[in-house]
N, C-alpha and C positions, 0 to 999 in steps of 0.2 A: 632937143626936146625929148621930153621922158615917154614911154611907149607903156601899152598897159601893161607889161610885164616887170615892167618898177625895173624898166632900165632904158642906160642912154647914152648914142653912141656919139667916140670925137676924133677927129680925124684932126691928125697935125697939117698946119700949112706954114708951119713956119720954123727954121734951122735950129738949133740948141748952140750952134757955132758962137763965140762968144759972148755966149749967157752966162750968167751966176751958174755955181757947181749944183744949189738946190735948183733952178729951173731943169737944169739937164736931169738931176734926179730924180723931181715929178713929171717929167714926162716918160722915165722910165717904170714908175709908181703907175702909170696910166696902160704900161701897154705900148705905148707909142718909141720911136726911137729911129723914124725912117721917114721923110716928107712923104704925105698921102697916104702914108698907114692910118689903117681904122681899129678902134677897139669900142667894145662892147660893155660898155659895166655898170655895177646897179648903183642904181639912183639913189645914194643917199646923202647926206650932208655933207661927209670926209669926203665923195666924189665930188660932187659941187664946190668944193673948199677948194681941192685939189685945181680942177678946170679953172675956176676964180683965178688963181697963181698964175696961171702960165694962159691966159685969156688971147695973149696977144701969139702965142704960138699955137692954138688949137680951133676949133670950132665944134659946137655943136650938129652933129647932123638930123635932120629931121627922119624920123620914121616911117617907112612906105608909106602910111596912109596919108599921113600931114602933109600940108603946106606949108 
């Protein structure tokens, strides 16, 4: 979930271990490269596009105040 600061953060939960070579790359594109690593990054389309990709290896995390 996007925070007011027009960002939003995604923590991997899932391995790159026998994925396509682009998955292992957008999750390097994200930040991410370690299960339960988090990154921080702004909110825009190419991010969303990016999480879209790789849905099934990351999650959205919700923002201190949210639900």
């Amino acid at each position: 979930m996007a925070d007011q600061n027009g960002t939003i953060t995604v923590q991997q939960i899932g391995s790159p271990i026998r994925r396509e070579a682009k998955q292992r790359q957008t999750l390097i594109g994200l930040g991410l490269n370690k299960l339960r690593r988090t990154s921080t990054l702004p909110d825009t389309p190419a991010t969303r596009g990016m999480i879209e990709a790789v849905k099934h290896l990351v999650r959205v995390v919700p923002a201190s105040g949210e639900r």
